[in-house]
C-alpha positions as CSV (number, residue, x, y, z in Angstrom):
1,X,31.3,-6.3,2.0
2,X,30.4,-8.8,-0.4
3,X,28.2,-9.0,-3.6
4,X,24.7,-10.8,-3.1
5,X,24.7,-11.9,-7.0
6,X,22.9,-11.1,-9.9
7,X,19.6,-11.1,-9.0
8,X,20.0,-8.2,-6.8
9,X,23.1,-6.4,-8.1
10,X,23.4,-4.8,-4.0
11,X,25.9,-5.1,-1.3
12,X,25.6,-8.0,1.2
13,X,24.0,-7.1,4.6
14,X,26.7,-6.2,7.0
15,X,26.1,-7.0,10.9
16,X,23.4,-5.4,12.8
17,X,23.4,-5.6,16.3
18,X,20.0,-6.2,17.5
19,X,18.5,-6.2,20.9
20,X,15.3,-8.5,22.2
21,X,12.6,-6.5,23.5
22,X,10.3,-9.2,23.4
23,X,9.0,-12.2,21.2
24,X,8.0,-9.7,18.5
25,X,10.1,-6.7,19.1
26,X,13.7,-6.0,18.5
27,X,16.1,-3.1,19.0
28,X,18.7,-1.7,17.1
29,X,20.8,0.0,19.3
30,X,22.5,3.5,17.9
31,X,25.6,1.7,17.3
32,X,26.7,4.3,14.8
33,X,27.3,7.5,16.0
34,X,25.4,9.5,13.2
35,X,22.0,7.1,14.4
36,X,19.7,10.3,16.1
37,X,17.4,7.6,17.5
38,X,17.2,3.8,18.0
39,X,15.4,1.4,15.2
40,X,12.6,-1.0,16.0
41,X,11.5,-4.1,14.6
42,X,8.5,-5.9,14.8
43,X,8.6,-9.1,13.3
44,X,8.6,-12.7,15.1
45,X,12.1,-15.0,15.0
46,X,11.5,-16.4,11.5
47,X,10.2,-13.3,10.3
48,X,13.6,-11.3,11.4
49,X,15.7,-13.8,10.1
50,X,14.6,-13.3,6.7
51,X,15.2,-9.5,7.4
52,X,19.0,-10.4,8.7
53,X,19.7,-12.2,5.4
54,X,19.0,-9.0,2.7
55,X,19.9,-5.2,3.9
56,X,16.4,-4.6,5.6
57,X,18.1,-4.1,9.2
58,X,21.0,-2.2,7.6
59,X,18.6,0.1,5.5
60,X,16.3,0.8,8.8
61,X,19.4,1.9,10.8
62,X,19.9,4.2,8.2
63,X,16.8,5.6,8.3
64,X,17.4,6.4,11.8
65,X,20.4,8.9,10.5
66,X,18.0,11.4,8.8
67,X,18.1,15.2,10.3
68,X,14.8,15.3,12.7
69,X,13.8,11.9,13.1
70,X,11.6,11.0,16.1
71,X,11.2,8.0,18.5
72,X,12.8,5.6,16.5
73,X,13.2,4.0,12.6
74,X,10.5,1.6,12.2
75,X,10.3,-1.7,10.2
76,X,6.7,-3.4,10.6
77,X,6.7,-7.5,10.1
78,X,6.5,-7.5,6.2
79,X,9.9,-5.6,6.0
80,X,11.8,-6.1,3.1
81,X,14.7,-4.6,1.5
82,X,13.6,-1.5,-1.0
83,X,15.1,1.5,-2.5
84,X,16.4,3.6,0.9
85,X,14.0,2.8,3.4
86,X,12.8,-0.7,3.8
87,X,9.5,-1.3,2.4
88,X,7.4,-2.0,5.6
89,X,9.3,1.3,6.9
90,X,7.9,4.3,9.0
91,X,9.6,7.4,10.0
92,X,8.2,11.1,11.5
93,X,10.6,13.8,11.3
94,X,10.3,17.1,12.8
95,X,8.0,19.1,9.9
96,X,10.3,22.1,10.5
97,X,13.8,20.5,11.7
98,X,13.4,17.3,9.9
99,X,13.3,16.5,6.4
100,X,11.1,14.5,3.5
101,X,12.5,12.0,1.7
102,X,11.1,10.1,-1.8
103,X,12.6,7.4,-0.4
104,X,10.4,7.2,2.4
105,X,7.4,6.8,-0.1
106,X,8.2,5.0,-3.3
107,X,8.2,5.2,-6.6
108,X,4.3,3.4,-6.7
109,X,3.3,6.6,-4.8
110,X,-0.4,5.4,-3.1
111,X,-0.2,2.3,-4.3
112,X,-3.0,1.2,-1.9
113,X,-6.1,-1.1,-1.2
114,X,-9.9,-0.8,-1.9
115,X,-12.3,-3.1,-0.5
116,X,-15.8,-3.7,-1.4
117,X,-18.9,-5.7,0.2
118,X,-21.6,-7.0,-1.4
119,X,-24.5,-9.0,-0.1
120,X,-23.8,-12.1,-2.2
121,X,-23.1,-15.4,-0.9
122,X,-20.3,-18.1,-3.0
123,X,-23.4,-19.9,-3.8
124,X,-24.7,-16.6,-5.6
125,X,-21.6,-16.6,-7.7
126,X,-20.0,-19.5,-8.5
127,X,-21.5,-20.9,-11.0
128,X,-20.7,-17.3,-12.6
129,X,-17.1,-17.2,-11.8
130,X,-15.6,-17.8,-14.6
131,X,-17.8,-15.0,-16.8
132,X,-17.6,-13.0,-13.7
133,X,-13.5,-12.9,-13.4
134,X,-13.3,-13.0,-17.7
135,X,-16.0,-9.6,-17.6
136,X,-13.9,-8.0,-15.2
137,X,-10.7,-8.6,-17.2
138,X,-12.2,-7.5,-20.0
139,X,-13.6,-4.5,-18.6
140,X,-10.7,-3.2,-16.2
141,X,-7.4,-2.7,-18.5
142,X,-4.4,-4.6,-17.4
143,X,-0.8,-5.4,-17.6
144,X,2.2,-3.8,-18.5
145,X,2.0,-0.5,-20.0
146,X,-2.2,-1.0,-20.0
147,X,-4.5,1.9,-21.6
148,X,-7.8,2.7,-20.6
149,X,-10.5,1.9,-23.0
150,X,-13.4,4.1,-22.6
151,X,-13.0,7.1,-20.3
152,X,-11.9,10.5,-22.1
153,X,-9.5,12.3,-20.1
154,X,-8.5,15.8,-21.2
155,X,-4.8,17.1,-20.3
156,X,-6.9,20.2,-17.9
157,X,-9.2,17.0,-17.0
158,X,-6.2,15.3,-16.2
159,X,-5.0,17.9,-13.4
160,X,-8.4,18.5,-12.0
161,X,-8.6,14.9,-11.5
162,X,-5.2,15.6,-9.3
163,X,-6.5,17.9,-7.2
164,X,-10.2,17.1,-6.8
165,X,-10.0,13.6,-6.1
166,X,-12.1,10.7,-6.3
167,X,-15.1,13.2,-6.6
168,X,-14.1,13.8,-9.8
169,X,-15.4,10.4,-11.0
170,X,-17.9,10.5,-8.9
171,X,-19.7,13.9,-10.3
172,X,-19.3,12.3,-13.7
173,X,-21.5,9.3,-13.1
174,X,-18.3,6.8,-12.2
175,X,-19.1,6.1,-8.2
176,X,-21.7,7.0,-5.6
177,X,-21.8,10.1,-3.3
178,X,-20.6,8.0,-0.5
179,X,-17.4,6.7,-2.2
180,X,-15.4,9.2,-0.9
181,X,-16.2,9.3,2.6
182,X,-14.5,6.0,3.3
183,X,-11.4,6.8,1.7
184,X,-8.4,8.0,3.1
185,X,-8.3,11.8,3.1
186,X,-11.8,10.9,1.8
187,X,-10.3,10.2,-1.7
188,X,-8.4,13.7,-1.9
189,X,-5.4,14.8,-0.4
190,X,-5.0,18.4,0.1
191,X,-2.2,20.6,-1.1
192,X,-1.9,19.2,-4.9
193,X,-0.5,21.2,-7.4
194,X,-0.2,19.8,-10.8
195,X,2.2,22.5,-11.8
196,X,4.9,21.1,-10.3
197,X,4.2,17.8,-11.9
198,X,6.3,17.1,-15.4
199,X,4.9,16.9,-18.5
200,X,6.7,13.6,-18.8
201,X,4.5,12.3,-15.5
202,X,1.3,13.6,-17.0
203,X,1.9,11.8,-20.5
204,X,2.3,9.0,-18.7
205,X,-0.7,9.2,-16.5
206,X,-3.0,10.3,-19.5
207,X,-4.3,7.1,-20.5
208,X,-3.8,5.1,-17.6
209,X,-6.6,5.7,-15.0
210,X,-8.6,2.6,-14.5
211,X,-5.9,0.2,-15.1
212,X,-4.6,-2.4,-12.8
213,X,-1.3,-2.4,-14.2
214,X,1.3,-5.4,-13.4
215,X,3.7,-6.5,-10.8
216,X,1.6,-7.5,-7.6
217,X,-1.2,-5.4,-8.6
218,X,-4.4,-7.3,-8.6
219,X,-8.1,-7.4,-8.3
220,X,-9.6,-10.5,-6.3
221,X,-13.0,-11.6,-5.8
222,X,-13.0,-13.3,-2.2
223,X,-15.0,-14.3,0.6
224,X,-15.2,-13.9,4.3
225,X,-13.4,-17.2,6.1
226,X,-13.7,-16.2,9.4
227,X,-14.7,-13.5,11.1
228,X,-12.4,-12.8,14.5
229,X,-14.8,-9.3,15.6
230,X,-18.2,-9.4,14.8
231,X,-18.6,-6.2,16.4
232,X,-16.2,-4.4,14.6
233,X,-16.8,-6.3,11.3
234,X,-20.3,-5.8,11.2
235,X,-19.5,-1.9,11.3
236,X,-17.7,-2.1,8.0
237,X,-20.3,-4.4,6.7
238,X,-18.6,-7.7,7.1
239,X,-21.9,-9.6,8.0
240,X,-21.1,-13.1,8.0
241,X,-19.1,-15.7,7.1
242,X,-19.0,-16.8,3.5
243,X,-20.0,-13.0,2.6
244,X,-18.4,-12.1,-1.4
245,X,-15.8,-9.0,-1.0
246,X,-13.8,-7.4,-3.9
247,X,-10.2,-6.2,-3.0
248,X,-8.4,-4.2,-5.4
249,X,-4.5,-3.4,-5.0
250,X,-3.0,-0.9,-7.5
251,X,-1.6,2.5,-7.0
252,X,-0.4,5.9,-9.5
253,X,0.6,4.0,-12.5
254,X,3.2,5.7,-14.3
255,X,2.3,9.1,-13.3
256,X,3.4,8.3,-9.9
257,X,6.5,6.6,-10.8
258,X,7.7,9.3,-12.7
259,X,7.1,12.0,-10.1
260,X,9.4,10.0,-7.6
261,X,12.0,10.4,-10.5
262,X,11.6,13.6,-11.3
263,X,12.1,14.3,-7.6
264,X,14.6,11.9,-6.6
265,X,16.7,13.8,-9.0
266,X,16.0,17.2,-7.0
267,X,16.6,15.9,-3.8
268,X,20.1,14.4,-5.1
269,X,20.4,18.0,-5.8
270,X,19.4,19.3,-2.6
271,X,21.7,17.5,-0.3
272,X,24.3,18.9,-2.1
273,X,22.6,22.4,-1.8
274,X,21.6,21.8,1.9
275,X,24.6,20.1,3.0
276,X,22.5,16.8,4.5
277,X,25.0,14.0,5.0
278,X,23.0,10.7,4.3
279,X,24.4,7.5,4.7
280,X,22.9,5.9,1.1
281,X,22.6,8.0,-1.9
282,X,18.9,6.4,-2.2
283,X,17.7,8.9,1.0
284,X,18.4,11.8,-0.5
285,X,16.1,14.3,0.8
286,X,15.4,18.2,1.7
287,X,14.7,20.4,4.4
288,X,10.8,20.4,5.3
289,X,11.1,24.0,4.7
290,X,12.7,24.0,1.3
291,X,11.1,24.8,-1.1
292,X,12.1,21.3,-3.0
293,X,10.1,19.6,-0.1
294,X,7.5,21.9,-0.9
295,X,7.1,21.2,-4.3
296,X,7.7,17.2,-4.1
297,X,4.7,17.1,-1.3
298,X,2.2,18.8,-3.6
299,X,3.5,16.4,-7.0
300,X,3.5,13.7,-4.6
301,X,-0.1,14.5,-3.5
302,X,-1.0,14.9,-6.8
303,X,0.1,10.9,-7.8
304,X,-1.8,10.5,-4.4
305,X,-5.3,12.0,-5.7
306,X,-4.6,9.7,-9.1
307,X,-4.1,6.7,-7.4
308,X,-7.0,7.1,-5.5
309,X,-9.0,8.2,-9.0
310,X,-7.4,4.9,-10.5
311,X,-9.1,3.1,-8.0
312,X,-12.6,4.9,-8.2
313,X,-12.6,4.3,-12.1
314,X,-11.8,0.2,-10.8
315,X,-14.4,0.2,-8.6
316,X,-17.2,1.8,-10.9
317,X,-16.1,-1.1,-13.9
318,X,-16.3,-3.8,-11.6
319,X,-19.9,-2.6,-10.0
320,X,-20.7,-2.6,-13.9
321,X,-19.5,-6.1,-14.8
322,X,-21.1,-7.6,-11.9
323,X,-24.6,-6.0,-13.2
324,X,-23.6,-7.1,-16.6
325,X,-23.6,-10.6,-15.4
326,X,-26.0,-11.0,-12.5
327,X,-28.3,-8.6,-14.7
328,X,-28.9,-6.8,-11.4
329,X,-28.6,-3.1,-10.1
330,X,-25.1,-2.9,-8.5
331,X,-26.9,-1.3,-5.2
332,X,-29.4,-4.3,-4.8
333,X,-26.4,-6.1,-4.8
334,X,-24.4,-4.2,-2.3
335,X,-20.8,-3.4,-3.5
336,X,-20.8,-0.6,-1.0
337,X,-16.7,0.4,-0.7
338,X,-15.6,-0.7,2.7
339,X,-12.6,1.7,2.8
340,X,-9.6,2.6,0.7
341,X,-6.3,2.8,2.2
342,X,-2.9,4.3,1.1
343,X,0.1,2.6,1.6
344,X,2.9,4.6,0.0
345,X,3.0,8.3,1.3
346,X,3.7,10.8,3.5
347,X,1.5,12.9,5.4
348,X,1.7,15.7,7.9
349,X,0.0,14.4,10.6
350,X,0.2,15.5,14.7
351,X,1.7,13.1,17.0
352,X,2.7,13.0,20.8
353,X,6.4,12.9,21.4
354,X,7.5,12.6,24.8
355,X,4.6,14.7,26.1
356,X,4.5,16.9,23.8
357,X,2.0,17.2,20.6
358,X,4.7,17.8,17.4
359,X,3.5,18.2,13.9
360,X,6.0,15.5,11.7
361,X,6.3,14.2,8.2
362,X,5.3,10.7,8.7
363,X,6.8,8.6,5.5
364,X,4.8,5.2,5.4
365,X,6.3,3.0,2.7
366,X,4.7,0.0,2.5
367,X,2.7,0.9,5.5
368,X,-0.8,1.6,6.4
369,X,-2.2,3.9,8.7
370,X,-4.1,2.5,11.8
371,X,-5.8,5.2,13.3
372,X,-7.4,4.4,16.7
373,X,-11.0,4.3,17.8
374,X,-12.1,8.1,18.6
375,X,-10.0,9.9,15.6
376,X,-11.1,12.6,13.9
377,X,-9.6,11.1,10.7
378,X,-11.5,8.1,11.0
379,X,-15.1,8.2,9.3
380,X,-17.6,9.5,11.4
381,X,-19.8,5.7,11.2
382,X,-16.6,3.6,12.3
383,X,-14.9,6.1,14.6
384,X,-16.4,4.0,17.4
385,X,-14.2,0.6,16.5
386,X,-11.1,2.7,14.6
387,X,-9.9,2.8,11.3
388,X,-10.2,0.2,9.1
389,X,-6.8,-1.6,8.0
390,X,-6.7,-3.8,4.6
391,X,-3.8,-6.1,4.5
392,X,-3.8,-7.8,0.9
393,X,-2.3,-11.6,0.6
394,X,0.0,-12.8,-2.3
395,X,-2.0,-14.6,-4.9
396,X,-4.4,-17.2,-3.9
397,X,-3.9,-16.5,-0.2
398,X,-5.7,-14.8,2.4
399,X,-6.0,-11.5,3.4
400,X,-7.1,-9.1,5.6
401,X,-9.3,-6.8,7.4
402,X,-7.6,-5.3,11.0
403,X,-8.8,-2.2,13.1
404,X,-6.4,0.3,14.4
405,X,-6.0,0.8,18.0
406,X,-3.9,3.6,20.4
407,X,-1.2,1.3,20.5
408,X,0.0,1.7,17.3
409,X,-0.1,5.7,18.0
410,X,2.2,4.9,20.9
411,X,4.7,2.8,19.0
412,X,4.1,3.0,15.0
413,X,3.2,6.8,14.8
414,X,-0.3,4.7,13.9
415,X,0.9,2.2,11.0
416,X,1.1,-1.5,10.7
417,X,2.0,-3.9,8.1
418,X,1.2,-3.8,4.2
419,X,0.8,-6.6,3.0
420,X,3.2,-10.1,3.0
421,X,6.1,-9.3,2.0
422,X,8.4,-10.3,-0.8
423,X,10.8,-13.7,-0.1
424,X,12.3,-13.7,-3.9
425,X,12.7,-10.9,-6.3
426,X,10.9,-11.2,-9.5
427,X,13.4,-12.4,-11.2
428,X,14.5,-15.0,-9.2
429,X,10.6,-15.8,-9.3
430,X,10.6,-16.2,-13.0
431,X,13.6,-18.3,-13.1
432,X,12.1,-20.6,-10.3
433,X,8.3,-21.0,-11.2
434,X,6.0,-21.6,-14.4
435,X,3.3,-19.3,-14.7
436,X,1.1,-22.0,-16.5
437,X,2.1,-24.7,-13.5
438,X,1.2,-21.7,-10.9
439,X,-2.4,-21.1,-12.7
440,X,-3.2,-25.3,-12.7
441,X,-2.6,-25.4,-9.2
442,X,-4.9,-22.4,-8.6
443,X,-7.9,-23.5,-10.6
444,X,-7.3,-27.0,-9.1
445,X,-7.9,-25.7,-6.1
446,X,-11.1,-23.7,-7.1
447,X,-9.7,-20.2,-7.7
448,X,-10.4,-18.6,-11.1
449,X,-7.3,-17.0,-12.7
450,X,-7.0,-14.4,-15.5
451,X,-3.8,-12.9,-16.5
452,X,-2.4,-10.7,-18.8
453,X,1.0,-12.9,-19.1
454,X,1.9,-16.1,-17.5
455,X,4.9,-14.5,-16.4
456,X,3.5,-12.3,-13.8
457,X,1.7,-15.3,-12.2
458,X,5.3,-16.7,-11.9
459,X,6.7,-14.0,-10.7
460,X,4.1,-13.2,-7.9
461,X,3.7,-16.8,-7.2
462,X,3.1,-17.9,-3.4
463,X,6.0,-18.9,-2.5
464,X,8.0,-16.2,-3.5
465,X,6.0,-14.0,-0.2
466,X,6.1,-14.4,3.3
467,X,3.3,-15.7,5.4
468,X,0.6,-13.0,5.6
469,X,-1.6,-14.8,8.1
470,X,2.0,-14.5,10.3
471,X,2.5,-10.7,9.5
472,X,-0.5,-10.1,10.8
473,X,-0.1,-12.3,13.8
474,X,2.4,-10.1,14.4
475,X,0.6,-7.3,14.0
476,X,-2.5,-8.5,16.2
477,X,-0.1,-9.6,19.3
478,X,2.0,-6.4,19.2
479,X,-1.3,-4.6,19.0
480,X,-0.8,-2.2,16.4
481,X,-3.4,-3.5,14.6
482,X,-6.2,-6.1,15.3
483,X,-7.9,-9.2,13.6
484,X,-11.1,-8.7,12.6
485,X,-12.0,-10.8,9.3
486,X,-9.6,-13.1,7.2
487,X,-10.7,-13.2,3.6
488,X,-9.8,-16.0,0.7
489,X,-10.1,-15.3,-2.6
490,X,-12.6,-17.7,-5.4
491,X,-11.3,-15.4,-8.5
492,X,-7.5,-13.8,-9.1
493,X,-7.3,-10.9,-11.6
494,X,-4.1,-10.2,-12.5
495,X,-2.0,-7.7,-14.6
């Protein structure tokens, strides 16, 4: 094997054997005897030949070699290289026989999506924009290494906030009572312990709830294009076409990252301990039984609860800087949270395996759960359509609002796609675009940009993702998850 370069510093992709299920499925076989199960893709021709030309397919056949894996290895159509599993990677392993791998969530543990409606129109806003998008910046710290400005977290606040959840804000004025009933594990996952959490993790995390951060991190104002479910759409309050909708995309900050460090380090540990054989060094992992896998689930769902704090403390500054400006009550003007959706975790969840109900660790790394219609995790006043599904855009592009469906319980242990999908590394990004040429070409075309550096718009330009109307194309004609409103964004916050 050969050296990509020196933008990725990683061994070139050797050859994966693949095997055409359909147009937008693929199979890799078990070619290697240590595979336990088969891998599957779901991506369309041009889509997998992006995959074929980093380690993606490589890193998903690996996947398939971890003790207790079910059904298959999954990559979903945004697949991408990452660190052990692809990102746009799924795996359930046995919760008893299997293990739990970091790998399998990230280091941006719950870095995940938050959508709001309102019951503006463009023509209600734009001639505010540009106050509108420079409030917001001011108002929601961002970039690199961003602080919080006005919101006093204690070091005991700071683990209550861990294990309580998004109600945490909400009991102190930041949110409204319904907030946390359309969030995933409405807004607070259980079984968080901020004892096993270093004190490294909570320095970090001190100062940092309410920030955006960097990277592809952002917060968009955007409206409704089209509308492909009116049904469905007009159950999570998607009215009508032309409808303003705020989407912010963040996750756990440096308290998150710093967990999956602590604990990549124990698991590296644990093989050892265990005797796991793992193909790459970056799946290191532990029993489900251990008590390392104990311990890294509760940190893990402690970065969980603080991503989805982050986002509550987001959501409350941006309802307040649209009062500030349209000197209205944030409730007369809707900004009702759609739903907020994780995209980096693991959960224990029950799925049907050959028959058979099993209880699994379901890793979803840069995948979001699609839970079908009739689910007693979906909200009780969308359980008749299914779960809501926010798939965010790279900058100045669409996004999107899908619904789950049973299908994707039958082939995706109920996940589809994250987002679109990286083409260049940042760095490559950098070297190939100029942040102030990227921001012209936005503003020319009528989308108000504020940024923390003019590197980060370079680096998270366009072109340097894949198509995210085509990932979810893919998603929508596999049926793992279905169209229901494409969204463009007028404003583009980013870190």
């Amino acid at each position: 094997m050969t050296f990509l370069g020196e933008d990725e510093g990683r061994l070139a992709p050797e050859h994966v054997p693949l095997e055409k299920v359909n147009d937008y499925i693929w199979k890799i076989p078990k070619y290697k005897a240590d595979m336990h199960v088969s891998g599957m893709i779901f991506a369309n021709q041009a889509l997998l030949e992006k995959m074929q030309t980093d380690r993606t397919l490589w890193q998903c056949a690996n996947v398939a070699q971890l003790p207790g894996i079910y059904k298959h290895a999954i990559t979903l159509p945004d697949g991408h290289e990452g660190y052990g599993f692809p990102i746009g990677g799924v795996a359930a392993t046995d919760h008893t026989e299997g293990v739990i791998s970091p790998g399998g969530v990230g280091y941006d543990i719950n870095c995940g999506v938050r959508l709001l409606a309102s019951n503006l129109t463009e023509q209600d806003i734009r001639s505010h924009l540009p106050v509108l998008a420079e409030t917001i910046f001011r108002n929601v710290p961002s970039g690199l290494g961003s602080r919080r400005k006005d919101l006093t977290i204690s070091n005991s606040d700071l683990d209550r906030l861990t294990v309580e959840g998004v109600n945490f804000l909400v009991e102190r004025g930041l949110g409204w009572k319904e907030d946390a009933v359309h969030c995933e594990e409405q807004g607070c996952m259980m079984n968080a312990n901020p004892d096993m959490v270093s004190n490294t993790a909570k320095h970090r995390g001190l100062t940092q709830i309410g920030t955006l951060g960097s990277g592809n991190h952002f917060l968009e104002i955007q409206k409704v294009d089209k509308i492909f479910n009116s049904k469905t759409a007009k159950t999570f309050g998607v009215t009508h076409e032309g409808q303003i909708m705020i989407m912010i995309h963040c996750g756990s900050r440096g308290y998150g990252h710093q967990v999956c460090s602590d604990y990549l380090r124990v698991m590296e540990h644990a093989i050892k301990k265990y005797h796991i054989t793992v193909p790459d060094r970056e799946l290191a992992c532990a029993p489900g039984t251990s008590l390392e896998a104990h311990n890294y689930y509760q940190a893990m769902a402690c970065a969980v609860n603080y991503a989805f704090v982050n986002r509550q403390a987001i959501m409350h500054w941006v309802r307040q800087s649209f009062q500030q400006v349209l000197k209205q009550d944030p409730e007369k003007l809707g900004l009702k949270l759609v739903y907020d959706v994780a995209h980096n975790i693991a959960k224990i969840e029950n799925h049907e395996i050959d028959g058979t109900t099993k209880k699994v660790w379901v890793h979803r790394k840069g995948a979001t759960r699609a839970f079908p219609p009739g689910h007693q995790d979906v909200p009780a006043d969308y359980r008749s359509e299914g779960q809501p599904v926010l798939i965010p855009g790279s900058m100045g592009t669409s996004s999107w609002v899908l619904v789950g469906n049973q299908k994707a319980m039958d082939l995706t242990f109920g996940s589809t796609a994250h987002g679109a999908g990286r083409l260049l590394s940042r760095s490559a990004a950098k070297r190939k675009y100029w942040g102030g040429e990227i921001k012209t070409k936005l503003e020319k075309s009528g989308i108000v940009v504020r940024a923390a550096s003019p590197l980060v718009l370079a680096e998270e330009a366009d072109q340097a993702y894949k198509n995210v109307d085509t990932v979810v194309d893919v998603s929508d004609k596999v049926g793992i998850a279905t169209k229901v409103a494409r969204l463009v964004p007028l404003s583009v916050i980013k870190g």
